[in-house]
PADRENVO-658346 format. One record per residue: x negated, y, z of N, C-alpha, C in turn. Coordinates in steps of 0.1 Angstrom, whole numbers, plus 5000, padded with zeros to 4 digits. Last residue first. Example, Ala and Ser with C-alpha at 12.3 -4.5 7.8 and 13.67 -1.06 7.14 Angstrom:
487249785071486349895071487150005079
486849435078487749555078486849675078
% end
This chain:
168750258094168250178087168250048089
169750408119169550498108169050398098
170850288137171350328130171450358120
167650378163169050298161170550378152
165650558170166450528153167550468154
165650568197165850678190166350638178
165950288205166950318206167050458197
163350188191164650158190166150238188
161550358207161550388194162750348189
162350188230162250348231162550408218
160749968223162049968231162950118231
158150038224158749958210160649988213
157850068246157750198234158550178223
158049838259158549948260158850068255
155949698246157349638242158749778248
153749808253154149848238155649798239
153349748281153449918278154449888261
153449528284154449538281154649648282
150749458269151949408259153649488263
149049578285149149618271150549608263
149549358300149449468307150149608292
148049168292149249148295150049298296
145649278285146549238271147949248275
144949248319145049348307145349368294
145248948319146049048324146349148318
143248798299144448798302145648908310
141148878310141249008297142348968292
140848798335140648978336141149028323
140748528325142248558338141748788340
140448328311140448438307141048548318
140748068328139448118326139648228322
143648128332142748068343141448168340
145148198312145648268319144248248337
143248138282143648128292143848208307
144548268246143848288265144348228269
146048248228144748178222144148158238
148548428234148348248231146948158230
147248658234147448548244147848458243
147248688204145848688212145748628225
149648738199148548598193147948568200
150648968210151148798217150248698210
149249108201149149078213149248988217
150449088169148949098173148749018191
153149138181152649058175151549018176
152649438188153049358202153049198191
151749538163150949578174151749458183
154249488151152849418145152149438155
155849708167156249588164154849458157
154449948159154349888172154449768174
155649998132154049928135153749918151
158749958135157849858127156149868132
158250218149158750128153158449938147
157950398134156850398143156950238146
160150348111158550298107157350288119
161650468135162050348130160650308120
160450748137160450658147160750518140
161550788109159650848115159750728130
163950888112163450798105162050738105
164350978136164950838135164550798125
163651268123163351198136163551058136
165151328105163951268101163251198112
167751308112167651238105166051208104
167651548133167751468140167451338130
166851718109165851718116166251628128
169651728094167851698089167251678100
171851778096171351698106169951638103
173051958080172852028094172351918104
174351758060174151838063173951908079
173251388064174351488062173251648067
171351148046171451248052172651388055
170350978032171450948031171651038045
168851077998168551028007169951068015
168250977965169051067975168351007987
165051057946166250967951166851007962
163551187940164851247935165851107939
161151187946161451327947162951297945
160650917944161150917952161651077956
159650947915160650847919161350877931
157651117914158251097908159851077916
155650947929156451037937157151107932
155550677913156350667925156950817931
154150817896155550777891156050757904
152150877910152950997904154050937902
150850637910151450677924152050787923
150350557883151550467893151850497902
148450727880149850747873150650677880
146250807911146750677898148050747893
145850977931144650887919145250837907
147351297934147551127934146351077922
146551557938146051477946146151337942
148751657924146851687917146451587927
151051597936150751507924149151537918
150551757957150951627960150451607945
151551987942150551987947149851867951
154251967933153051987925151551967931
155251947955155151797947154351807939
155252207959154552147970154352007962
156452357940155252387943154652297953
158952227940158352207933156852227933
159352257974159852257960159052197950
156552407996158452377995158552367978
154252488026154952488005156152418008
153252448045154052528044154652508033
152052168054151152288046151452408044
153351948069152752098079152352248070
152551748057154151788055153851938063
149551798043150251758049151751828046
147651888022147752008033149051918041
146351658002147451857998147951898011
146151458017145051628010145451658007
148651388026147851478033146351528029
149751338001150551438009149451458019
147851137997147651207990149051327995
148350908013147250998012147251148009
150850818007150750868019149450958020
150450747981150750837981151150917996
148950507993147750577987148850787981
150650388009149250448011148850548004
152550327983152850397994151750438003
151050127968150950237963151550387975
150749917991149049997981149750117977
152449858017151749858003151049977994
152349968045151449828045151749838025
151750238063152250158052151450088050
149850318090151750248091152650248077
147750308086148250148086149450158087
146850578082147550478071147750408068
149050748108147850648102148250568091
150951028114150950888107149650878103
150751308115150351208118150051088123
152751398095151351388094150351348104
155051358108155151288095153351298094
154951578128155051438133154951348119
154551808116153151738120153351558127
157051788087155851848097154851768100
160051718087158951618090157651678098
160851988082161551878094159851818095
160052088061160052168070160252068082
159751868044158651878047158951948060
162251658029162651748040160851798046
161051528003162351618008162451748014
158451408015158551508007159651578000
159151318036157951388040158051468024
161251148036161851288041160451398038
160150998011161351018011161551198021
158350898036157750898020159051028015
160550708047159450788059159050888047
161550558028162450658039161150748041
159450368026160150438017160950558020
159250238052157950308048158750428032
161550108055160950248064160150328059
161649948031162750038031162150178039
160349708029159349858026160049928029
161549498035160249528044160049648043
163249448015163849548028163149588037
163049657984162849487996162649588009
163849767965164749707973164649587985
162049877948162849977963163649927972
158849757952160249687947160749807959
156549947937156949837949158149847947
154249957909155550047919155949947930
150449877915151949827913153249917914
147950107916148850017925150049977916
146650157884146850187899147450067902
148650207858147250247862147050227875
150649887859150250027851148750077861
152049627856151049687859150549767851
155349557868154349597856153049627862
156949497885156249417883154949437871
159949637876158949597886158349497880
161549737856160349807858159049727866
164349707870163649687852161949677857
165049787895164149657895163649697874
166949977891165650037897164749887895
168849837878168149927870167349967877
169949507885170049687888168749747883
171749337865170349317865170449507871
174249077873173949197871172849267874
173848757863174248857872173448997866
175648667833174448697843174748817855
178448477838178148577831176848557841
180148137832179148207843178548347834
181048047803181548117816180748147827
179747927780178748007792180048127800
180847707774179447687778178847817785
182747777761182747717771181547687775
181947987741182448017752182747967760
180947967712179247877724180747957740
181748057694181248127701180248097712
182947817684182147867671181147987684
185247847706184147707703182747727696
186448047705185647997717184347897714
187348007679186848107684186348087693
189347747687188547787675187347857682
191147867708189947767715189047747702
192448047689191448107701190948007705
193547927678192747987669191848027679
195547707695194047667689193347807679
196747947699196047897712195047807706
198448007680197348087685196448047690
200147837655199347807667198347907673
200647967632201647947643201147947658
199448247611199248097618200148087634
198848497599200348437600200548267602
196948667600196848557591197948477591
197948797623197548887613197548787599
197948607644199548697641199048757628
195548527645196148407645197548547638
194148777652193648697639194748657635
194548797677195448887666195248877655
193448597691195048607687195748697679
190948747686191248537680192948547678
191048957703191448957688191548837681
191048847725191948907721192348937704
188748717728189748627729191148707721
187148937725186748817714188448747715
187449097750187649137737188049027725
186548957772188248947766188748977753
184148917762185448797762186948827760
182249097738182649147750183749017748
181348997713180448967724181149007734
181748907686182448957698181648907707
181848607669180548757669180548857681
183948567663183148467669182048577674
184848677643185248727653184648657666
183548537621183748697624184048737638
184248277623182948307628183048397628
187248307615186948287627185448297636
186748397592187448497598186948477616
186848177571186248307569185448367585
188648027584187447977579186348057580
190848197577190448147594189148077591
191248207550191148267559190648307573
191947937542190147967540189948097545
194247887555193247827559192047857552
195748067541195948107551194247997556
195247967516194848077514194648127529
196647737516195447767510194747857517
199147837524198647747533197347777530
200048177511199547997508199448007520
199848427520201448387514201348237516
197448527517198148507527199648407530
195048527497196448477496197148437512
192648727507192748567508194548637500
191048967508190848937499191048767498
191649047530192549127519192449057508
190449047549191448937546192148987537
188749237554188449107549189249047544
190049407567189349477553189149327545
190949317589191949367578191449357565
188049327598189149197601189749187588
187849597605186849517598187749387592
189349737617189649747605188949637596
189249587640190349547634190249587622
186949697649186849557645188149527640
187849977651186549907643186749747640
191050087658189850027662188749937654
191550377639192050227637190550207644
193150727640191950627638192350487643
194550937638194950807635194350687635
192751177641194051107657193950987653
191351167623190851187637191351087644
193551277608192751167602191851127616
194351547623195351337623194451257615
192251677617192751687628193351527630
192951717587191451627590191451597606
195451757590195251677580194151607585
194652067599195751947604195551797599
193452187577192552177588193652057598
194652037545194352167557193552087565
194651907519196051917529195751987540
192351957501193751937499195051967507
190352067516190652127511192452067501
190551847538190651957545191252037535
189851627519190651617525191351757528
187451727513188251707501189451687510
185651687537185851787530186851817518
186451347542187051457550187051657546
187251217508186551247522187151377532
189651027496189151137500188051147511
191350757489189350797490188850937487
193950827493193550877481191950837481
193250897535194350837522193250897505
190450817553191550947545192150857534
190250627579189750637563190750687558
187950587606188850657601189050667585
187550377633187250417620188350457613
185950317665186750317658186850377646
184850167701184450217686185550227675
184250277728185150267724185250287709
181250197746182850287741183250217728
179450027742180049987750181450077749
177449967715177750067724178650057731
176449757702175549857710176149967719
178249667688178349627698177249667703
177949827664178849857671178649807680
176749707638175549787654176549817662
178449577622177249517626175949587641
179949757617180349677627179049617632
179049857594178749957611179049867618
179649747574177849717583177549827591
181549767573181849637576180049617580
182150027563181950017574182049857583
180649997539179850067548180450087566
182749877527181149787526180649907539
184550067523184849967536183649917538
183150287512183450307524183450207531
183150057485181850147492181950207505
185650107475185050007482183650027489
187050447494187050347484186050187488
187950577515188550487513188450387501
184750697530185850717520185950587517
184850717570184350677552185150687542
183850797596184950837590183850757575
184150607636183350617618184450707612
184150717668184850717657184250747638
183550637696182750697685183350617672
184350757728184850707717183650757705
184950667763183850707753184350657741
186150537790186450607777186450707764
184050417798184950337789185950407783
180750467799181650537804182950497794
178550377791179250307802180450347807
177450577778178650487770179150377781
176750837779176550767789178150687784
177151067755178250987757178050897770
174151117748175351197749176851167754
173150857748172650927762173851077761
174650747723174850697736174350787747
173250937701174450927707174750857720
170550757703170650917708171951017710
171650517696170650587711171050737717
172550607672173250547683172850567695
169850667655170950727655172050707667
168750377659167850497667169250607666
170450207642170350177655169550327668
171550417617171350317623171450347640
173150517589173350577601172950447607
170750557562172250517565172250587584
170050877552169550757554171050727563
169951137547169251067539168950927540
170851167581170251247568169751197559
173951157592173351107589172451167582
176151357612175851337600174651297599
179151477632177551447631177451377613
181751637653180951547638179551577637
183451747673181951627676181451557666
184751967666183751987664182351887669
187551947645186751847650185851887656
188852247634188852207653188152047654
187952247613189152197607189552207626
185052297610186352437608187452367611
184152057617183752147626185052277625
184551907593185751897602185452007615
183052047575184752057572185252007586
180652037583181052157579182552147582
180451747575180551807588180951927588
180951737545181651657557181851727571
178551857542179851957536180951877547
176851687545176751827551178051887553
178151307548177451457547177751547548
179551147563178651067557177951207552
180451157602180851117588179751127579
181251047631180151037622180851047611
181951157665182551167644181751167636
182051097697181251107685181851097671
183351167730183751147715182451187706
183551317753183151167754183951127736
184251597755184951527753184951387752
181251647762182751697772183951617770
179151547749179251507764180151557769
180851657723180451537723180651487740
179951937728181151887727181651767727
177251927727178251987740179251937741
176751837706176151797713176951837726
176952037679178351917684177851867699
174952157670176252237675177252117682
173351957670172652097674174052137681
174351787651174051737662173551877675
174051847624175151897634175251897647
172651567616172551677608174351747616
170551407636171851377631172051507623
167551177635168051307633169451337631
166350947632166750987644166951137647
165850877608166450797616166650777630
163951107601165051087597166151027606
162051227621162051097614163451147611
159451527618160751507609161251357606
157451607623158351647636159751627626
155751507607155151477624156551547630
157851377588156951407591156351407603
159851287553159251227570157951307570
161051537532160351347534159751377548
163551677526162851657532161851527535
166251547502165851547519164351557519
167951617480167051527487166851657497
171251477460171051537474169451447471
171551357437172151457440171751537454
168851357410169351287421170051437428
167751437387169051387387169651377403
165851747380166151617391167351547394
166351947367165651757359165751687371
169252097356168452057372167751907368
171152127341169952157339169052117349
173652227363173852077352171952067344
172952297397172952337385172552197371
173152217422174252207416174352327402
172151917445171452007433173152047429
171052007473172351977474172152007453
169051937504169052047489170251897484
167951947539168651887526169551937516
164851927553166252037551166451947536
163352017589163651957578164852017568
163952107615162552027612162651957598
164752367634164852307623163152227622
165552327665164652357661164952307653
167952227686168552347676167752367666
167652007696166952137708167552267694
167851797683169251797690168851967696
167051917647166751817659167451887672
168252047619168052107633167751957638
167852117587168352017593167752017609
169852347564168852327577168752227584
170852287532170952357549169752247553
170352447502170052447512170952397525
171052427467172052467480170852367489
168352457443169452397455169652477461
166052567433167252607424168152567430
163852357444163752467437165352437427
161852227469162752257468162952367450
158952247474159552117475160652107465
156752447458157652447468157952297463
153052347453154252417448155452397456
149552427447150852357452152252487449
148552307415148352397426149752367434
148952197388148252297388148252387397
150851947396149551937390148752077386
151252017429151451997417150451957413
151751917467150751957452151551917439
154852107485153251957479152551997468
155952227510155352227499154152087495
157552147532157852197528157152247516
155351877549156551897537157351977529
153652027567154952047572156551967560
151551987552151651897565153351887563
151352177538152152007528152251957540
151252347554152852407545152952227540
149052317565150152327575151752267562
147452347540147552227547148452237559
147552677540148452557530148352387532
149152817568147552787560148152667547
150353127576150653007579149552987567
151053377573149853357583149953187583
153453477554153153517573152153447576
152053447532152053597540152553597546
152553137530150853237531150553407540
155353217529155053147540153353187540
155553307500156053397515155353327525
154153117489153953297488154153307499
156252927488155052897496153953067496
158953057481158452957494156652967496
157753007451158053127456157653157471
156452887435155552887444156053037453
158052877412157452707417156652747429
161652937399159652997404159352827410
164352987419163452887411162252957410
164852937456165053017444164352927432
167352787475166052777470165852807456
169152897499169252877484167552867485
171352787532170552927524170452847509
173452797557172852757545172252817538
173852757586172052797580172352787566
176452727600175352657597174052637587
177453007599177452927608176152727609
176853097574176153157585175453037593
178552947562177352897556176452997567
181053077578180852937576179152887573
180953327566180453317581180253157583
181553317536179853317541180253297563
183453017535183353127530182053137539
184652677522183452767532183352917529
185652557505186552607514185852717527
184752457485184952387492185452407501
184452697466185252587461185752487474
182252817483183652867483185052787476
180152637473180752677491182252707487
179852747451180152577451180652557467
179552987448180752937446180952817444
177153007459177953067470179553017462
175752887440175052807453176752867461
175853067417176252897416176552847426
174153267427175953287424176953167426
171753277433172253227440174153217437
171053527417170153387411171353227421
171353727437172553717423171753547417
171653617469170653687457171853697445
172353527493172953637491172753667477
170353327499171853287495172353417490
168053447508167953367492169953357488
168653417532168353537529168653527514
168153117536169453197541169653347537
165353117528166353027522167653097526
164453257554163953297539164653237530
165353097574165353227573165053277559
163452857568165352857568165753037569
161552907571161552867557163152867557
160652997596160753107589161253087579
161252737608162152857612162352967599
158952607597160452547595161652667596
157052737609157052707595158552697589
157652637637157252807633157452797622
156852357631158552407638158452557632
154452337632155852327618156652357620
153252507650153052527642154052487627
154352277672154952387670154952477659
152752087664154152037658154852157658
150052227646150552127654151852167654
148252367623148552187624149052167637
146352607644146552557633147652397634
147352707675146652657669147152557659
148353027678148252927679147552807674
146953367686147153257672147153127672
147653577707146953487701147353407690
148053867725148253767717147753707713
146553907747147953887753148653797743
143353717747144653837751145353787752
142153457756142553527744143553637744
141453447783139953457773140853477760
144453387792143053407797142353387790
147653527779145753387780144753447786
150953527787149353597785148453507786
154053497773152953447779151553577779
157153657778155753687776154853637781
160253427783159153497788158253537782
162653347775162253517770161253537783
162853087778163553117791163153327786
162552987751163452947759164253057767
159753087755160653107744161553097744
158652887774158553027777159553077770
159052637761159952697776159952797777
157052617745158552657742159552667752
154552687760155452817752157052777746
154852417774155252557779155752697770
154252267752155652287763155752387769
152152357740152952377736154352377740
150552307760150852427763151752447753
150652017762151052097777151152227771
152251927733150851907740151851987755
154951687728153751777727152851827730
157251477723156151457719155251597711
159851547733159151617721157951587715
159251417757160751347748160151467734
157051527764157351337767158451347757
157251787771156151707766156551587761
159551777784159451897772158351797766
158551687812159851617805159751657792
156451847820156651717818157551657809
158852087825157152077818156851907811
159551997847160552007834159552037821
157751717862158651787863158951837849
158851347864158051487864158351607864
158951017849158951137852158151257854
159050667840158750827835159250907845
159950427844159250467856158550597850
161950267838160750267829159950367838
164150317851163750207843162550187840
164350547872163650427876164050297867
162950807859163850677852163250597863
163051137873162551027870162950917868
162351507874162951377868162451267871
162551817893161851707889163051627885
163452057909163152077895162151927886
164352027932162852007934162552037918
166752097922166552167932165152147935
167851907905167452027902166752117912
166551557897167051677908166651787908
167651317880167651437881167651527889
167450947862167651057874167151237873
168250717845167450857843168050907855
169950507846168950537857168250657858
173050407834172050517835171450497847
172950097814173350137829172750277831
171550047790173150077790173750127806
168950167768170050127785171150127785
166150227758166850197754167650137768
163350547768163950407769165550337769
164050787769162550717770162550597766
166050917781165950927767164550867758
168750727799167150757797166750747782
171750847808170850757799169650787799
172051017842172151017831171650877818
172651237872172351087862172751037854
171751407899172451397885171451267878
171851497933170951477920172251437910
172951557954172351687952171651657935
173551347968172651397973172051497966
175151227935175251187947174151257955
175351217911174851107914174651117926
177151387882176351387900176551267904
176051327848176851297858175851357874
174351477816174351397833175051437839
173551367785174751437795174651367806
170151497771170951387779171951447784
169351747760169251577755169951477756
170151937775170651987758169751817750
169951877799171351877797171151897776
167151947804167451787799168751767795
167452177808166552117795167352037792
169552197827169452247814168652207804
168252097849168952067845169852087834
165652237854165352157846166852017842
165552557845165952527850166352357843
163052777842163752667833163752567845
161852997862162953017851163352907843
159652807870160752857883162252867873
158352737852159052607857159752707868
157152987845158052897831158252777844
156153087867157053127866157753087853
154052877865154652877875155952967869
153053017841153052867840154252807852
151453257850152753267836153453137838
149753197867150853267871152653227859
147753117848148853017860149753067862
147953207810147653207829148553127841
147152947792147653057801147253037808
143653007776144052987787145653047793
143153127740142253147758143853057769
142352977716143153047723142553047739
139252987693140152907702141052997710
% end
């Protein structure tokens, strides 16, 4: 077994990974205001960004779905890994040297897990890329070069060769240390019938990278006429670190470029992408072995925060019938994404590699430019196949055409195109094509839109481990959320007046109990700061529900200017004092309602007495906060 990192090592992998960077190579985040950033949540499906970000305490948290943590945390959750696998790949990351405790300095990870195939994966693209250079490989480097790739190109994206032999691959991979139930785990070898054998044999290679750059898979290209495997391209079959249907092939290198320019270019394969990345496209992606669906999109949208309206994700297909079929069932997921959708189709049913090599790197550049909004091409594509010229033909058009467009889910959208139906089909009347369209759409019936559902509520009401989350927006809790807020913010401010607070001055479960839990970790007084101190705070919290909260509230702004922390926390701290005084002179006044001022006349006074010490304090407290809430 591996020995233990060391703490030390662990702390200094969350000081050096910096956790706006992790998450920047998953998610593109906007400033959000108070120092934080905000983004799509890569946990859960959204169109409003709630994923939250604050680099400075080095924590995350969705107030959709109520994930966070810190950047450790995050590595774990969206990679689905263990804790020390997150860490070594942060280590690796950030060129730190781990050390273990009870297993030296080096050690031997442990058999079967996802890093373990990743390690596998690396070495098998390395050894395939090496393979390219071979003389066996002559076929593989002049089916590149036909296409316009020369070797920094096939650098540029891993391509390598799978030699023939049946157990070449899996030789080498034994003599680095890897075990042969790793090698079928990993798919890159399976059983024969007389022992195992590579997957791959006598293919063009590339690499198929997940968004972090790690290869986890790889798609063989056959291009020798002898080759018994007819089929032209395979892929890697699904694994623990390989779904297809949420893999884009490019996605590695385009992903920057993508959250800068708010543009996505899906085209249909390797060589596709290749071409427009040389041609100056560089936001193409590529589908692996499977159509381009709904999980594909996701993980484009958190790149694009598609809220963002002038986000574009532009289809490319070849112009033959098969392209339009394919993109008449993109339309079908298009209204997933709120940018700006549209489709590009090279003259002659060229693809965009055939393209580049016919007419240049300009060519695939205006195939880009010229692109045609999605639902018009869809429209067009259809109507191709009426007699326009007839009345016949015009009316089984609209027949067609009208439930089509009925489909439109954005109004003005829908309405808009009803009339570009009506001009496109060459019908007089617009105005009935569009009350058509309305009709078939259910549109007089639901003019009232829903109100707008805010993203910190998704979540409420669940029950998870522990206390409930409490609604951030009811206005009773607001103090107690504030108070929570500076104590783990601003600790240097808050201090001993934030510690002590009794734990009746939160009145819900989970805010107690993470009021608790800041003071067995040593209070706002403890000295710590940052991440070390939330850290500390969070060994203390009983329940996952009260992590998520402090999660939650590590990174929500707070509405504080500069250079006025410490008059801010004050007024904040008083305005909760202030609420529980306020129940205190409540309490009071019951109690003398119930006395008589006659018979009770000693423990009447003294309550009296009581009441208007507190209404004074209460009075005091006021005016300190007054403002702040």
């Amino acid at each position: 077994m591996a020995g233990r990192i060391r703490e030390s090592d662990i702390a200094l992998v969350r000081e050096r990974s910096r956790i706006d960077e992790v998450v920047g190579d998953q998610v593109s985040l906007k400033r959000a205001g108070g120092g934080a950033l905000k983004g799509l949540c890569p946990f859960h499906d959204e169109k409003t960004p709630s994923f939250n970000v604050r680099p400075s305490h080095g924590t995350f948290h969705c107030f959709g779905c109520g994930e966070g943590g810190d950047v450790i945390a995050f590595v774990m959750k969206v990679e689905h890994l263990s804790f020390v696998e997150a860490v070594e790949r942060l280590a690796d990351r950030a060129g730190i040297h781990l050390s273990y405790e009870g297993g030296g300095a080096t050690i031997q990870r442990d058999r079967g897990t996802r890093g373990r195939l990743i390690e596998a994966h690396k070495v098998a693209a390395e050894y395939y890329a090496e393979q390219l250079a071979t003389p066996e490989a002559q076929q593989a480097r002049e089916f590149l070069a036909e296409r316009g790739f020369d070797e920094a190109a096939a650098r540029q994206f891993g391509c390598g060769f799978a030699p023939g032999g049946w157990d070449k691959l899996t030789k080498h991979l034994l003599g680095r240390g890897f075990d042969l139930q790793e090698l079928i785990k990993s798919q890159l070898v399976k059983e024969g019938k007389q022992g195992p054998i590579d997957r791959f044999h006598r293919r063009l290679l590339w690499p198929i990278k997940e968004i972090s750059g790690d290869v986890v898979g790889f798609g063989a290209r056959r291009i020798f006429d002898d080759d018994p495997i007819q089929a032209k391209y395979l892929n890697t079959s699904e694994s623990m670190i390989y779904k297809k249907s949420q893999v884009l092939f490019g996605l590695d290198q385009a992903k920057r470029e993508i959250a800068k320019r708010k543009q996505a270019v899906i085209v249909e394969g390797y060589t596709d992408v290749m071409a427009m990345h040389l041609a100056g496209v560089p936001t193409a992606v590529a589908s692996c072995g499977t159509a381009f669906g709904t999980d594909h999109m996701n993980v484009l949208r958190r790149l694009l925060i598609d809220d963002d309206v002038n986000g574009e994700v532009i289809f490319t297909f070849d112009g033959d019938e098969a392209g339009q079929k394919a993109a008449l069932k993109a339309f079908e997921g298009e209204q997933q994404f709120s940018a700006q959708t549209y489709i590009a189709v090279a003259p002659d049913g060229m693809d965009p590699c055939e393209l580049r090599q016919a007419k240049g790197d300009v060519a695939v550049r205006d195939l880009v430019a010229r692109r045609t909004p999605l639902i018009e091409f869809a429209i067009k594509a259809q109507l191709r196949a009426y007699d326009l010229d007839s009345v016949d033909g015009r009316v089984e058009a609209l027949k067609k055409m009208v439930p089509f467009v009925a489909q439109i889910k954005d109004r003005a959208k829908r309405d808009g195109y009803a009339t570009r139906l009506a001009w496109w089909v060459g019908w007089d009347d617009e105005a009935m094509v569009v009350r058509r369209v309305r009709q078939v759409s259910g549109g007089k019936t639901q003019v009232a839109t829903a109100a707008r559902v805010d993203p910190n509520q998704i979540a409420l009401g669940v029950e998870v481990d522990g206390p409930s989350r409490p609604n951030p927006r009811d206005p009773r809790l607001v103090p107690e959320r504030e108070v929570l807020k500076v104590a783990l913010r601003l600790p240097e401010y808050a201090g001993p007046l934030y510690d002590s607070l009794p734990d009746e001055a939160f009145t819900d479960p989970a805010y107690v109990a993470l009021h608790r839990a800041i003071r067995a970790a040593g209070g706002a007084a403890c000295g710590l700061a940052g991440s070390a101190y939330l850290e500390a705070i969070s060994q203390e919290c009983s329940h996952a529900s009260v992590r998520s909260v402090l999660t939650e509230l590590a990174v929500e702004p707070l509405a504080v200017k500069q250079n006025d922390e410490f008059r801010y926390v004050s007024m904040v701290i008083a305005r909760l004092q202030e609420v529980q005084v306020g129940k205190q002179v409540e309490d009071v006044k019951s109690r003398l309602r119930r006395l008589s001022p006659i018979k009770d006349a000693d423990e009447y006074r003294a309550l009296w007495g009581d009441l208007v010490a507190l209404e004074e304090y209460r009075k005091a407290l006021l005016q300190q906060s007054a403002g702040v809430l």
